[in-house]
ZAMARGU-4260 file (C-alpha; in steps of 0.2 Angstrom, whole numbers, plus 5000, padded with zeros to 4 digits):
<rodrens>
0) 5000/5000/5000 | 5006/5017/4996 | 5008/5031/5007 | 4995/5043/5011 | 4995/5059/5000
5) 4993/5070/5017 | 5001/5076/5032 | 4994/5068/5049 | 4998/5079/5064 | 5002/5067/5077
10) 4992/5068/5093 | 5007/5060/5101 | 5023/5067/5093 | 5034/5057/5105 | 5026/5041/5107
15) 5036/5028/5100 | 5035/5006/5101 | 5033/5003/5121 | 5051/4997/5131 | 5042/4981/5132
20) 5039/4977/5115 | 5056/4981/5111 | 5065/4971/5123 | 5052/4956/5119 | 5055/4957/5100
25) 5075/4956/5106 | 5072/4942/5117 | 5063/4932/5104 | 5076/4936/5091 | 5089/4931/5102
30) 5083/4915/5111 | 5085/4924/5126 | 5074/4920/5142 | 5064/4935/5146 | 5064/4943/5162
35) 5059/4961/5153 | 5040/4961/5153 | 5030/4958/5168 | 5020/4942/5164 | 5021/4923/5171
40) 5025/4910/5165 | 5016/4897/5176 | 5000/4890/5176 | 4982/4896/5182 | 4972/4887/5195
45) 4962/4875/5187 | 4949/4879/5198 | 4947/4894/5190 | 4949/4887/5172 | 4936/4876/5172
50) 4927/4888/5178 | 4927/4898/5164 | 4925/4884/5154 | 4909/4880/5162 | 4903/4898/5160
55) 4907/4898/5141 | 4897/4883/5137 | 4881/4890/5148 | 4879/4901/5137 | 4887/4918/5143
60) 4894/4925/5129 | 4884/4942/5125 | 4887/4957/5130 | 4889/4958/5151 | 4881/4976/5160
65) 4891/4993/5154 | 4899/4994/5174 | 4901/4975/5173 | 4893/4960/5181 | 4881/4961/5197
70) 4889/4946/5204 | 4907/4951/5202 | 4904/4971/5209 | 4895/4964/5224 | 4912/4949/5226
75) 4923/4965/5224 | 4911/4976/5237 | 4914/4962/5249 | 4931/4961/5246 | 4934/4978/5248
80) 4925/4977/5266 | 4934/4960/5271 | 4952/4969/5266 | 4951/4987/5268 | 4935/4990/5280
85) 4925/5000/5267 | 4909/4999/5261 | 4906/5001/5243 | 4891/5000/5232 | 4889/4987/5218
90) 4880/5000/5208 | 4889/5018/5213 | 4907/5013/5216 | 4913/4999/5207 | 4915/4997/5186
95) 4922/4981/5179 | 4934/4987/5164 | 4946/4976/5151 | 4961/4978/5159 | 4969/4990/5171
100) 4976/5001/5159 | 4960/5005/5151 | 4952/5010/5166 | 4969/5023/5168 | 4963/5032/5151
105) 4944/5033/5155 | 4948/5040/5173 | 4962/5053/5166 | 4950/5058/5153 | 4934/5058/5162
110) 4943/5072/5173 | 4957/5080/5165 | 4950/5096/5154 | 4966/5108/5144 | 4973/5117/5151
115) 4975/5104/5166 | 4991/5100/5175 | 4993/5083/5180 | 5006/5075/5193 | 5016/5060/5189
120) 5030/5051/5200 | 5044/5046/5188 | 5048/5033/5185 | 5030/5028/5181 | 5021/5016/5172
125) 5021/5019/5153 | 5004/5023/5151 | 4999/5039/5163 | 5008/5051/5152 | 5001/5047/5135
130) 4983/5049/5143 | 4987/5064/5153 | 4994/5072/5136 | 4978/5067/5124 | 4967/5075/5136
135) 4976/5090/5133 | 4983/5094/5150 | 5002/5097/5156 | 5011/5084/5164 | 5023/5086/5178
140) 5036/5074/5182 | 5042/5074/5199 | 5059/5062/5198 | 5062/5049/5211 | 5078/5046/5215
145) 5084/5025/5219 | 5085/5016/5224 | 5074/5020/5238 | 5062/5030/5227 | 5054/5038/5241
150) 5041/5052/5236 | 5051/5070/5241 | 5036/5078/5253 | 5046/5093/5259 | 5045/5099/5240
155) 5029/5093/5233 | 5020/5110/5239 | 5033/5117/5222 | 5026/5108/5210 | 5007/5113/5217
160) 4994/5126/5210 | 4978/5131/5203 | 4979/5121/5189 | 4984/5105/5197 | 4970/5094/5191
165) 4976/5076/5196 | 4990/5066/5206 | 4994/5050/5200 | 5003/5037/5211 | 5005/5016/5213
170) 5007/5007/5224 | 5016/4992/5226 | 5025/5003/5214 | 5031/4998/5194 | 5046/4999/5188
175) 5054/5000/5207 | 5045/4989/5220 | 5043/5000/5232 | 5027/5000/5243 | 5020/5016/5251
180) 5017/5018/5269 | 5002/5026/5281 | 5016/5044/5281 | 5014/5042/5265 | 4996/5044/5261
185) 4994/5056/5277 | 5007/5068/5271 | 4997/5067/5255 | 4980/5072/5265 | 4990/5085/5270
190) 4994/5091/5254 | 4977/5090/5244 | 4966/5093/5259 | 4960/5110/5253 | 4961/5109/5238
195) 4952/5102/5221 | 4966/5089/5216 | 4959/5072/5209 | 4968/5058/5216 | 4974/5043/5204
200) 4979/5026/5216 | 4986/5012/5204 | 4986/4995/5214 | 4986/4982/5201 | 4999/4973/5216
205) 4988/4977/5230 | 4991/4956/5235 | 5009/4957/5234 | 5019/4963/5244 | 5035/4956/5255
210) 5041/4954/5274 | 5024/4954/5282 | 5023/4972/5277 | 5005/4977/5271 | 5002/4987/5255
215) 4995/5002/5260 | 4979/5006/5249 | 4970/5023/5246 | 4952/5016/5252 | 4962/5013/5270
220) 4960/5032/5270 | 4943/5038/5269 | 4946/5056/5265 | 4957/5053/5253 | 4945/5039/5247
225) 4934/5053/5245 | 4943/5060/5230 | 4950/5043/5224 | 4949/5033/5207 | 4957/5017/5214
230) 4965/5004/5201 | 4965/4986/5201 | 4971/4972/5191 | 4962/4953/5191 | 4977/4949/5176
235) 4991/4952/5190 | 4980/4945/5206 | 4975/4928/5196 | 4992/4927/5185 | 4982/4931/5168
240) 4988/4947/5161 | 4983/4942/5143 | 4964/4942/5151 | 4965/4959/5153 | 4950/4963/5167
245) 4954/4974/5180 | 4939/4985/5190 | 4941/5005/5196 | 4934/5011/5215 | 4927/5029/5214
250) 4914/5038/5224 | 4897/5038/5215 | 4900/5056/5205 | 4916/5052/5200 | 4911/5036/5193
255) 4897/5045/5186 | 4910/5053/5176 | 4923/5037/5172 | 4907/5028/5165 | 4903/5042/5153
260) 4920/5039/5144 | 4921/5020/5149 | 4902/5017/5138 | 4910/5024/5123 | 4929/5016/5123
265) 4925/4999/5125 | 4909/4998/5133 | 4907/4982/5142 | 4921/4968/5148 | 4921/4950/5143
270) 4907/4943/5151 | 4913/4923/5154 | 4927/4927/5164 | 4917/4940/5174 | 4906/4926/5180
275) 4918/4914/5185 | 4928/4927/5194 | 4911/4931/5204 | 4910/4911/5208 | 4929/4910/5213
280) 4930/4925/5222 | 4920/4917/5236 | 4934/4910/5241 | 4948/4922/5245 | 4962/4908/5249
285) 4972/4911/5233 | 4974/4931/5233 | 4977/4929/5252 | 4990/4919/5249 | 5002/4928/5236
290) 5011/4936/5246 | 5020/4921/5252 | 5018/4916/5235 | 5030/4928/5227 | 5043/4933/5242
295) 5047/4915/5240 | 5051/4919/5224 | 5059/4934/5226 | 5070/4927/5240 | 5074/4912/5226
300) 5079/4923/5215 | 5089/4936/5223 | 5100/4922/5232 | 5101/4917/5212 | 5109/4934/5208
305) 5116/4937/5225 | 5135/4933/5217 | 5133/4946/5202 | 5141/4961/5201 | 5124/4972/5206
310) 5120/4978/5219 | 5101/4980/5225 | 5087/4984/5242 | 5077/4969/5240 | 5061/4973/5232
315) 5045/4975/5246 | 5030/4973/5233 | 5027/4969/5216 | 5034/4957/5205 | 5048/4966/5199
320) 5066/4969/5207 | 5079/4983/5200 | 5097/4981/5200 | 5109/4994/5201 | 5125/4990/5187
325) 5134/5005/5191 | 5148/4997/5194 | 5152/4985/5179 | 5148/4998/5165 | 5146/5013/5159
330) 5132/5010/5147 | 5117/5019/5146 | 5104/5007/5154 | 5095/5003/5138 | 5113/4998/5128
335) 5115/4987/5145 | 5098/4979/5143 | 5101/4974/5125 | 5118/4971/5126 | 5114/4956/5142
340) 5099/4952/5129 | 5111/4950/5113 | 5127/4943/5122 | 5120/4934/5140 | 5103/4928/5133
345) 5093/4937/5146 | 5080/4951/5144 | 5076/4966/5156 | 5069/4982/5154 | 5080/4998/5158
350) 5072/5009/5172 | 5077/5025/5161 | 5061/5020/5150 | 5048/5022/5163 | 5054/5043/5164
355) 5047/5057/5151 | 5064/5061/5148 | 5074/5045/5153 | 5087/5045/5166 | 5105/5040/5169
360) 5104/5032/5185 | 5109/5013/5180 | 5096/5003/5186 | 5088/4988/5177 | 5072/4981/5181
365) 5071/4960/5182 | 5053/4952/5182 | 5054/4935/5194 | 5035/4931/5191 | 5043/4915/5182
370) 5044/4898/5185 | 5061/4892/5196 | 5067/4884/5181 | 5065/4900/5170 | 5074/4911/5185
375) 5087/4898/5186 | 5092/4896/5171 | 5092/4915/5169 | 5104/4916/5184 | 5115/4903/5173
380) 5117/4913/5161 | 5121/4928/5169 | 5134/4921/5180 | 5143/4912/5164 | 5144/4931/5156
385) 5150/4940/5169 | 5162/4925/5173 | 5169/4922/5156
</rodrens>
């Protein structure tokens, strides 16, 4: 096909193929085992699977209810009660959406009018800024420095005005893994008490978290709660990203508002799944238990890794763990990641991608959602590079 004969003006200039198809496409080109994007690579409960199965050949395969199923808003309600002491309604608070990261858009651009200023912590999940930019407001990065990655409180009064619209956080927090505390969210009441500011809570990892240390969540705080879009991911909780189905917690006029754009984005979410989620959220023994679930295996991995020339602060949340290489080479963090993709035969994703305007701190980012095979053969291979 032929070019087109006209000019597009781009509505996103500077948006380019995501880190994490890049560094997939290089893994798959180069064999290598690919601890870049954050997915796993073991399998589902089979409870839930034939679950789903059962759902598909009753017959529930139309079109579910624009804010999603009754059954699995009511599950979430009284999950939401049995974990953070809040009571939500099925019908005001709660919307079913495809994926986490559609729910992101809708609520950034339900809200967000030109002219808008938006606040984003860097590094930050690829998809905030995009949204914050299409909506025709102004975004503005507030760095974090590792490899703490604490959020700088004494300065954030700086980056505040009239025109602050919306502050987004997450927590367990991608790229980094580190997990807010109760000073935290009460030096952000402190912040936005009196003023208009929108509040944006990403918690696709609200369920994993490390050394007996609870995530804090938004809905924990009830005034903050008050302003909240709260985030969640079932993909990450029940180890199906590719089902994308996640949900968004919002008082009943700011839901009001998410729906209006939700309706005419995608509308409704798949509706099989959605019914055996209502069924197998019941039961909350499996999400109840990830925490132990994944410390064990980011203990496995990082005694793996413990001999290579990084040096790291154990993740507390996510599944993700960064790695600081500033002593082994002075690459840029992206020629590092594709040159241990290309030469050791293992992907990562470099932390400089997840900032508007990149960085040069030297910090990798290592998935260890995997299989113990998969992280030890990873480790392997690593340690055979760096020993050759």
């Amino acid at each position: 096909m032929k070019d087109i004969p006209f000019e597009i003006n781009s509505k996103l200039p500077n948006v380019g193929t995501t880190i994490f198809t890049v560094m997939s496409s290089l893994a798959v080109e180069h064999q290598a085992i690919n601890l870049s994007q954050g997915f796993p690579d073991f399998p589902l409960d089979e409870n839930l699977l034939n679950l789903i199965g059962e759902k598909y050949k009753a017959g529930l395969n139309q079109y579910a209810p624009m804010p999603g199923v009754p059954a699995l808003r009511e599950a979430i309600a009284a999950k939401c009660m049995r974990r953070y002491g809040i009571q939500l309604s099925a019908d005001d608070n709660i919307t079913v959406t495809p994926g986490a990261t559609e729910a992101i858009f809708a609520a950034i651009t339900a809200v967000v009018h030109p002219g808008d200023e938006v606040i984003v912590f860097e590094p930050a999940y690829d998809c905030y800024i995009p949204a914050i930019e299409l909506a025709g407001a102004k975004v503005v990065s507030i760095p974090l420095k590792g490899p703490s990655y604490r959020i700088p409180w004494h300065e954030m009064s700086q980056y505040m005005n009239a025109k602050t619209r919306m502050i987004i956080f997450n927590t367990p927090h991608n790229p980094t893994g580190t997990v807010w505390e109760e000073s935290d969210l009460a030096q952000l009441y402190q912040l936005v008490k009196d003023t208009n500011v929108i509040l944006m809570s990403d918690e696709v990892y609200e369920h994993i978290y490390f050394d007996s240390e609870e995530t804090v969540s938004i809905l924990r705080h009830p005034q903050l709660a008050e302003r909240s879009f709260a985030i969640y991911s079932f993909g990450k909780t029940f180890h199906a990203t590719g089902w994308k189905v996640g949900y968004v917690i919002a008082p009943k006029e700011l839901t009001k508002e998410f729906r209006k754009v939700h309706q005419f984005n995608v509308f409704s979410t798949h509706t099989p799944i959605q019914h055996a989620l209502a069924e197998y959220m019941q039961t909350p023994a499996h999400y109840e238990s990830l925490p132990n679930f994944y410390q064990q295996k980011r203990d496995y991995f990082l005694s793996l890794i413990q001999d290579l020339p990084f040096t790291f602060t154990p993740s507390k949340g996510s599944y993700f763990q960064v790695v600081d290489y500033s002593a082994i080479s002075d690459l840029n963090d992206l020629d590092f990641a594709k040159k241990l993709t290309i030469e050791a035969g293992v992907a990562t994703v470099p932390v400089s991608a997840f900032y508007k305007n990149g960085s040069n701190d030297k910090f990798i980012r290592f998935c260890f959602a995997k299989k113990e095979e998969t992280l030890q053969a990873a480790a392997e291979r690593l340690l055979k590079y760096f020993n050759a």
